[in-house]
RODO-2510 file (C-alpha; in nm, 4 decimals, decimal comma):
residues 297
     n   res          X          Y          Z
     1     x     2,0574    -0,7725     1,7130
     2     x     1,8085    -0,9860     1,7637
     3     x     1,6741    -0,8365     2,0959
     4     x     1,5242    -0,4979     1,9174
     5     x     1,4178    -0,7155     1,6812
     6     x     1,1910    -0,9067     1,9105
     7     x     1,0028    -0,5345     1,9025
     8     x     0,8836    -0,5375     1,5247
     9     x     0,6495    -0,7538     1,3979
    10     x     0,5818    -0,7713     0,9807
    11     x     0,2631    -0,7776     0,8270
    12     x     0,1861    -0,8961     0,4751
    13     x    -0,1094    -0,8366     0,3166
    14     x    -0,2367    -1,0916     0,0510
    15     x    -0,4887    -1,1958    -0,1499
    16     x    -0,4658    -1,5513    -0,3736
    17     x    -0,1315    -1,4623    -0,3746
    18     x     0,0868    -1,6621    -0,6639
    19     x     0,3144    -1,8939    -0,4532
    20     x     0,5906    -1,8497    -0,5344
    21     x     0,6276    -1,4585    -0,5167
    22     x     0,5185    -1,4554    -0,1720
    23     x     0,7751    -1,6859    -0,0752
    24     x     1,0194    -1,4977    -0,2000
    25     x     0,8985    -1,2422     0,0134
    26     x     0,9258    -1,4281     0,3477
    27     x     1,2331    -1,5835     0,2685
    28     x     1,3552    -1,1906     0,2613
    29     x     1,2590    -1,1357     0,6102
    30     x     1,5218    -1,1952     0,8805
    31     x     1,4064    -1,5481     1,0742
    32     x     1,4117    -1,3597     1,4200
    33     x     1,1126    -1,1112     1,3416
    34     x     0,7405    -1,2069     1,3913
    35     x     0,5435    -1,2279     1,0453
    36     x     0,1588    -1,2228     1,0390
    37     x     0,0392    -1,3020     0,7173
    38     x    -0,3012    -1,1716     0,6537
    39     x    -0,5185    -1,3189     0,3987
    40     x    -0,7971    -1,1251     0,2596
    41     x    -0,9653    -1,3977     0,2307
    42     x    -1,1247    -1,6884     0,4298
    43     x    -0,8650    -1,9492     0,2969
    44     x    -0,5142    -1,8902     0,2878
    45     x    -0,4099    -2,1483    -0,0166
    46     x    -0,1231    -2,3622     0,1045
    47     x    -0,1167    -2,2672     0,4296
    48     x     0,1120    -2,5220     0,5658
    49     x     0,3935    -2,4614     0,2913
    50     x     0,4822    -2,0610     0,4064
    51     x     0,4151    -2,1753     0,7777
    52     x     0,7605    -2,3817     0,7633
    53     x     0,8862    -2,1197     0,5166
    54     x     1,0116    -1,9268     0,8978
    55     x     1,0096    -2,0023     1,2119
    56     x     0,8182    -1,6984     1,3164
    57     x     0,5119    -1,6952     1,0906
    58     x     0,1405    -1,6572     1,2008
    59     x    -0,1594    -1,6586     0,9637
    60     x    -0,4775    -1,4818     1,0112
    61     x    -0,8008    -1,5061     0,7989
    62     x    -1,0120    -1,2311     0,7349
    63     x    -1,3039    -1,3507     0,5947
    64     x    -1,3524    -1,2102     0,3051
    65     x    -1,1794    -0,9272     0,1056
    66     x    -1,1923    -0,6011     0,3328
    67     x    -0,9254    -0,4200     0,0424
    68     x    -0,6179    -0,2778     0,1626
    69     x    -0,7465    -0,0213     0,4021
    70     x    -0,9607    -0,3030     0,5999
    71     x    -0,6718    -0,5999     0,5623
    72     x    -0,4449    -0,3506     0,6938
    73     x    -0,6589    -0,2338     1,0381
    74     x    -0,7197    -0,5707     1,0739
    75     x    -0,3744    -0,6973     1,0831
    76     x    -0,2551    -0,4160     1,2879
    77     x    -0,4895    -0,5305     1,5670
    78     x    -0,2778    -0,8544     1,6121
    79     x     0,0526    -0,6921     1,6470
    80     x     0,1575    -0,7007     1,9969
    81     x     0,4917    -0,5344     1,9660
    82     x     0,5694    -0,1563     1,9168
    83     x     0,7054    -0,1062     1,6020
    84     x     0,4701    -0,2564     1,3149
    85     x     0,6130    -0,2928     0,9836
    86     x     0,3709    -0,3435     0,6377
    87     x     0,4602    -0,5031     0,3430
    88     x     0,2931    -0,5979     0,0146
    89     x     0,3531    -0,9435    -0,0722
    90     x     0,5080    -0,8472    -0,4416
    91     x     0,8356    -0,7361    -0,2581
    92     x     1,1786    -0,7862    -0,1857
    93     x     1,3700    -0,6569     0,1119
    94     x     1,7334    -0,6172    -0,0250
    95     x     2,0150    -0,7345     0,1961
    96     x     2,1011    -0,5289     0,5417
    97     x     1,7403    -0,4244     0,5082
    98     x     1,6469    -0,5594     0,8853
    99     x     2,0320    -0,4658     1,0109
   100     x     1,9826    -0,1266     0,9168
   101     x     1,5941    -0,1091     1,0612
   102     x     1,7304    -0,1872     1,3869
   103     x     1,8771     0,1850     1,3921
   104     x     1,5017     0,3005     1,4409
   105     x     1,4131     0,0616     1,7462
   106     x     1,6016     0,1847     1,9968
   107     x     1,3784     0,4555     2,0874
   108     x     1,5943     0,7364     2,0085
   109     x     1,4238     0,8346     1,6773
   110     x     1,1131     1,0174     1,6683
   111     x     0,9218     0,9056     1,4096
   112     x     0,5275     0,7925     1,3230
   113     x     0,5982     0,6333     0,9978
   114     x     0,9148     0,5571     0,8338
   115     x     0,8784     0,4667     0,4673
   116     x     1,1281     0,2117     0,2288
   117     x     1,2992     0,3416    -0,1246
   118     x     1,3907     0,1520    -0,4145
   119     x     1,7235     0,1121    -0,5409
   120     x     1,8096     0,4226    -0,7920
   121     x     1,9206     0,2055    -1,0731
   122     x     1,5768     0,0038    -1,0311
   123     x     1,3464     0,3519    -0,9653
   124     x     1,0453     0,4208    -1,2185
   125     x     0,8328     0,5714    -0,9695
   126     x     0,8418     0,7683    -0,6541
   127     x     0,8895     0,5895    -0,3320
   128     x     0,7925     0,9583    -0,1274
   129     x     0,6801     1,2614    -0,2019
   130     x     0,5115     1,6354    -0,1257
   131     x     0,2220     1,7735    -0,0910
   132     x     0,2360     2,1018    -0,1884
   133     x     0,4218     1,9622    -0,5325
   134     x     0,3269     1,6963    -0,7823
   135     x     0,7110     1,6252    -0,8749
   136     x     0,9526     1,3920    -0,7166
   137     x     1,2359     1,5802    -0,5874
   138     x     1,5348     1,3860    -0,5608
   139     x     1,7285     1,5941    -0,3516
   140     x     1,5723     1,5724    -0,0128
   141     x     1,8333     1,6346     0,2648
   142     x     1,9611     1,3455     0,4537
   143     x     2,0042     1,3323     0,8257
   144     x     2,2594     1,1131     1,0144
   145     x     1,9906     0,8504     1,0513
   146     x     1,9890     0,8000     0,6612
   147     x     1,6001     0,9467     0,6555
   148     x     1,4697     1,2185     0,4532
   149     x     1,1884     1,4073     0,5776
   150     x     0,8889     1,3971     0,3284
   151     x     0,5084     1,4724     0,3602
   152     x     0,3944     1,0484     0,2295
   153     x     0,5453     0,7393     0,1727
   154     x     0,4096     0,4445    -0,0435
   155     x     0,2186     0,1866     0,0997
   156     x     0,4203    -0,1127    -0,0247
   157     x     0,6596    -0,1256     0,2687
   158     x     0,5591     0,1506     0,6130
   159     x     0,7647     0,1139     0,9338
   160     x     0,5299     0,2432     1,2281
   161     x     0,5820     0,3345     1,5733
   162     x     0,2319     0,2192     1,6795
   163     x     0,2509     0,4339     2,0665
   164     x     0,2414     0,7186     1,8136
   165     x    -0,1194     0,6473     1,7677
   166     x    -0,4090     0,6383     1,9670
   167     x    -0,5871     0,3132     1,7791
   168     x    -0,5206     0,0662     1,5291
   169     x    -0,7678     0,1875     1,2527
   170     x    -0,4764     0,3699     1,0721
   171     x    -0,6069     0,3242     0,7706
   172     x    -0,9583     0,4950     0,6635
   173     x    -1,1962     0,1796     0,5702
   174     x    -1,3830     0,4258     0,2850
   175     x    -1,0912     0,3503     0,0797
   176     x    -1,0730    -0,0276    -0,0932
   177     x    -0,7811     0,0213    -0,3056
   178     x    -0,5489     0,3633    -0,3754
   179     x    -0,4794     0,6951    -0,1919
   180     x    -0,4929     0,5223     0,1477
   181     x    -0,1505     0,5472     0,2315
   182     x    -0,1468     0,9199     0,1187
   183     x    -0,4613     0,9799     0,2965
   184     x    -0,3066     0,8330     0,6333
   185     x     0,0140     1,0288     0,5922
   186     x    -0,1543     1,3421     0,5414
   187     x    -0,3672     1,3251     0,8633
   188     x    -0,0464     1,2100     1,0476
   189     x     0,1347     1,4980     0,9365
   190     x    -0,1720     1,7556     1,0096
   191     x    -0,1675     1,6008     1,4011
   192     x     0,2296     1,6306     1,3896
   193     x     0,3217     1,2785     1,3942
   194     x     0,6943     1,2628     1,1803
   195     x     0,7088     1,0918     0,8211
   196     x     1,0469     0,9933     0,6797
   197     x     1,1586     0,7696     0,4206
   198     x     1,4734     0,5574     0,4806
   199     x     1,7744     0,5883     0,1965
   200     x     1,9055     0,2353     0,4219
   201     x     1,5976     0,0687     0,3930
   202     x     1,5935    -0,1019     0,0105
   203     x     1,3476    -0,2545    -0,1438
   204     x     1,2797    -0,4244    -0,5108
   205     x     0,8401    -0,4246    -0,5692
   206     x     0,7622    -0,5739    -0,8466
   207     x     0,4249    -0,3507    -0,8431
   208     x     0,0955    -0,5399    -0,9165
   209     x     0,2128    -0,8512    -0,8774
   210     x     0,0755    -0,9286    -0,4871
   211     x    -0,2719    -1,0688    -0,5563
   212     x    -0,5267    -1,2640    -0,8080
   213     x    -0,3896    -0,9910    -1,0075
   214     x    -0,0361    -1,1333    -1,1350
   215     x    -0,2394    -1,4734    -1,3166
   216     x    -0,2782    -1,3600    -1,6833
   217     x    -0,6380    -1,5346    -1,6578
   218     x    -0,7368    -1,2136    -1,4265
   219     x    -0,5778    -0,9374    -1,6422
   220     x    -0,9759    -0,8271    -1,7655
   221     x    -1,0821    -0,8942    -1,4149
   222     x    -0,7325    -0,6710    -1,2601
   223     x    -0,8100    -0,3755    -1,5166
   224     x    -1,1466    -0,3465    -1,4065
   225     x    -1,0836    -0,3413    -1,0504
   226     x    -0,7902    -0,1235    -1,0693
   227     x    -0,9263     0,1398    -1,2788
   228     x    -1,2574     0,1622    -1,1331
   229     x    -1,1022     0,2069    -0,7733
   230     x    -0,8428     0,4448    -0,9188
   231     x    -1,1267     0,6717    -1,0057
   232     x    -1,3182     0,6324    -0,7178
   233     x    -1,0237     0,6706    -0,4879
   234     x    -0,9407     0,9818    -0,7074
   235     x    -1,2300     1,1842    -0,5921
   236     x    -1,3105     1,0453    -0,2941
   237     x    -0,9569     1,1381    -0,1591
   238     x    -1,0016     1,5399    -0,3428
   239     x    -1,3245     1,5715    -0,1239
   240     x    -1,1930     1,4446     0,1723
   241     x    -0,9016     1,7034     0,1919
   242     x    -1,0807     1,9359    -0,0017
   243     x    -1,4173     1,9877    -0,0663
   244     x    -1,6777     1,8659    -0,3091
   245     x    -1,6356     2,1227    -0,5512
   246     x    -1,2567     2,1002    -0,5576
   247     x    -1,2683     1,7543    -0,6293
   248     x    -1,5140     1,7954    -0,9325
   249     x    -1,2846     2,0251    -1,0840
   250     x    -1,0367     1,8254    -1,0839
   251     x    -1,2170     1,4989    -1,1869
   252     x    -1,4959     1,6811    -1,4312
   253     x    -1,2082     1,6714    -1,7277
   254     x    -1,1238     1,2979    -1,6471
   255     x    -1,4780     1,1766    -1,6575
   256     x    -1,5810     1,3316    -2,0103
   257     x    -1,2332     1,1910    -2,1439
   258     x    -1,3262     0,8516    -2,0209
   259     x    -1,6847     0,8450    -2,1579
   260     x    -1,5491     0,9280    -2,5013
   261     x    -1,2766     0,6689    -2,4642
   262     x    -1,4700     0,4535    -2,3895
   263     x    -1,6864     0,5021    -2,7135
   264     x    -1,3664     0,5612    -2,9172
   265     x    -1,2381     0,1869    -2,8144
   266     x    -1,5940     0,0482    -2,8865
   267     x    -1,5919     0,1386    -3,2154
   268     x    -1,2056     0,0014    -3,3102
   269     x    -1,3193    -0,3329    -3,1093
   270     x    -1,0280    -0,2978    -2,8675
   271     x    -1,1391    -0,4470    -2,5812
   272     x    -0,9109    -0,4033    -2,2925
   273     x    -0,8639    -0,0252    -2,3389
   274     x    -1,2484    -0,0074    -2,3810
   275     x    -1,2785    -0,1899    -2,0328
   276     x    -1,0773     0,0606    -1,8544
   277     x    -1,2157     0,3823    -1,9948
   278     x    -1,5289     0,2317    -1,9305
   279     x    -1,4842     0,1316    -1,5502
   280     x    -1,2345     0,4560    -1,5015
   281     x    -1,6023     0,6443    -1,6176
   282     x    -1,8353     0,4110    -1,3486
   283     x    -1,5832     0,4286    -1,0613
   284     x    -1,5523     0,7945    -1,0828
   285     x    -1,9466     0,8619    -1,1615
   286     x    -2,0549     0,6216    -0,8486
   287     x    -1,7662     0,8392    -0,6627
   288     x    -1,9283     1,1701    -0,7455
   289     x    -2,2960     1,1012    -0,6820
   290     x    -2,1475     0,9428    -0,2832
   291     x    -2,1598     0,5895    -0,3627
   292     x    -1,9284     0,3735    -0,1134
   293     x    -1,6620     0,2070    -0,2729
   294     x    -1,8363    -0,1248    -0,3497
   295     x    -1,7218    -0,2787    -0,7079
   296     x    -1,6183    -0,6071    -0,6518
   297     x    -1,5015    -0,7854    -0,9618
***
C-alpha cells in the first residue's frame, strides 16, 4: 500500500487556521503520505503542535496572504512526487479515503484532475458539475474505476497528476478567492487534459470554516471579504471565458440590486446585510472598470 503512496504528497492550504479543525484534518490523512502545510502567512501559529501531529508533515511559509490561487502555485512548487493532492483545511477525509486513492497511482488511469464527493446523506451543494448546464445532475455514469466524468470539480479536495502539466502555476494568480478551481478545470478540459470526480473518494467540508474566517470575532471582517471577492471573481471569470460584454450582461442586474440593497439595509439599520450588499456592489464595480483583485480586509 504504502509504496504508491510514497507517490502523492497532500497539500493544505491555511490561513490562522482554528486549531483544532486543522488537526482534525491531518489526523484524517493516512501517516505514510507526505503533507505540506502551507501557511498563507509568515507565521504558522503553533507550529510545533501539527508537526508531531504525523510523522510526515512539512511546513512552508508564504509570506504573506497570496489567496488561494497564489497559496496553491506556491505549494505545488514543493511537491516532489507525481500525484499532488489539495485539500482545504475545513475537511475530513472519510475512512478508505487513501485505500481507495491508491486505485489512481498505478499509472493505469488517465486522468489530469480527479475531484472528491461528499457523502449523499451529508450533500447541500455540488461537489462537480457542467458547463454547458447550471444544474447538478446526479446521474453521471460511473466507470469501473468509481469516477464520473464531469467538466469541474470543487476546489476543497483535487487529486492531480502533475506530468499532465507543463508548470506548476495551475492556478491563475488574478483570482484571490472563487472561480479558480472552475477557471483551471475549464482550461484543462479545452487542452484535453481528463476531469473526473471519484464516487470512492469521501469527504465531510465543513465549508468556511478553514481560515480567520470560522472565529465569530471575524464574521464582519469574513462577509466583507467573501462577498467582495465573490463579485469580483464573478466578472472577472465571465470576461475571461467570454468577453467583456458578456460578462456585463450578466453582472449589470447584480450590481443595481446590490446598490439598492445596500440602501434598503441602511435605512432598517441592519448592519451585516448592509455590509455585504455594499462590498458585493465595490467588488463587482472595481471588477468592471479592470481593477486587480486587491481588497484586503
Amino acid at each position: 500500500m504504502n509504496n504508491l503512496l510514497s507517490n502523492l504528497t497532500v497539500n493544505i492550504l491555511t490561513y490562522r487556521t482554528n486549531q483544532e479543525i486543522l488537526k482534525n484534518c491531518i489526523l484524517s490523512i493516512d501517516k505514510s503520505v507526505v503533507i505540506n502545510l502551507i501557511e498563507n502567512s509568515n507565521e504558522l501559529e503553533n507550529q510545533d503542535y501539527f508537526i508531531n501531529l504525523h510523522p510526515n508533515i512539512k511546513v512552508f511559509l508564504t509570506g504573506n496572504n497570496l489567496g488561494y490561487a497564489g497559496g496553491h502555485n506556491f505549494g505545488l512548487k514543493n511537491v516532489k512526487t507525481q500525484y499532488a493532492l489539495i485539500l482545504n483545511p475545513d475537511l475530513i477525509c472519510k475512512d478508505n479515503y487513501f485505500k481507495n486513492i491508491q486505485e489512481y497511482l498505478d499509472g493505469k488511469t488517465d486522468f489530469s484532475i480527479i475531484g472528491s464527493q461528499y457523502e449523499k446523506s451529508k450533500m447541500d451543494k455540488p461537489a462537480y458539475g457542467f458547463f454547458k448546464s447550471k444544474k447538478y445532475n446526479d446521474n453521471v455514469s460511473i466507470n469501473e474505476n468509481k469516477l464520473q466524468t464531469v467538466d469541474w470539480v470543487v476546489g476543497c479536495s483535487m487529486l492531480f497528476n502533475l506530468n499532465k502539466f507543463k508548470e506548476r502555476n495551475l492556478f491563475d494568480e488574478n483570482f484571490f478567492l472563487f472561480f479558480e478551481e472552475t477557471d483551471l478545470c475549464r482550461r484543462t478540459k479545452l487542452s484535453g487534459g481528463k476531469i473526473f470526480s471519484s464516487t470512492s473518494l469521501l469527504i465531510d467540508h465543513f465549508g468556511e470554516k478553514g481560515s480567520f474566517a470560522s472565529e465569530k470575532i471575524n464574521e464582519l471582517s469574513y462577509i466583507k471579504l467573501r462577498n467582495w471577492h465573490l463579485m469580483w471573481s464573478s466578472f472577472y471569470y465571465y470576461k475571461k471565458t467570454n468577453n467583456y460584454f458578456f460578462a456585463l450582461k450578466e453582472m449589470l442586474g447584480t450590481l443595481i440590486r446590490s446598490f439598492f440593497k445596500t440602501i434598503y439595509y441602511s435605512i432598517l439599520f441592519n448592519k451585516f446585510e448592509k455590509t455585504k450588499y455594499f462590498h458585493r456592489f465595490l467588488g463587482l464595480y472595481n471588477s468592471m472598470i479592470g481593477k486587480k483583485s486587491w481588497y484586503r480586509p
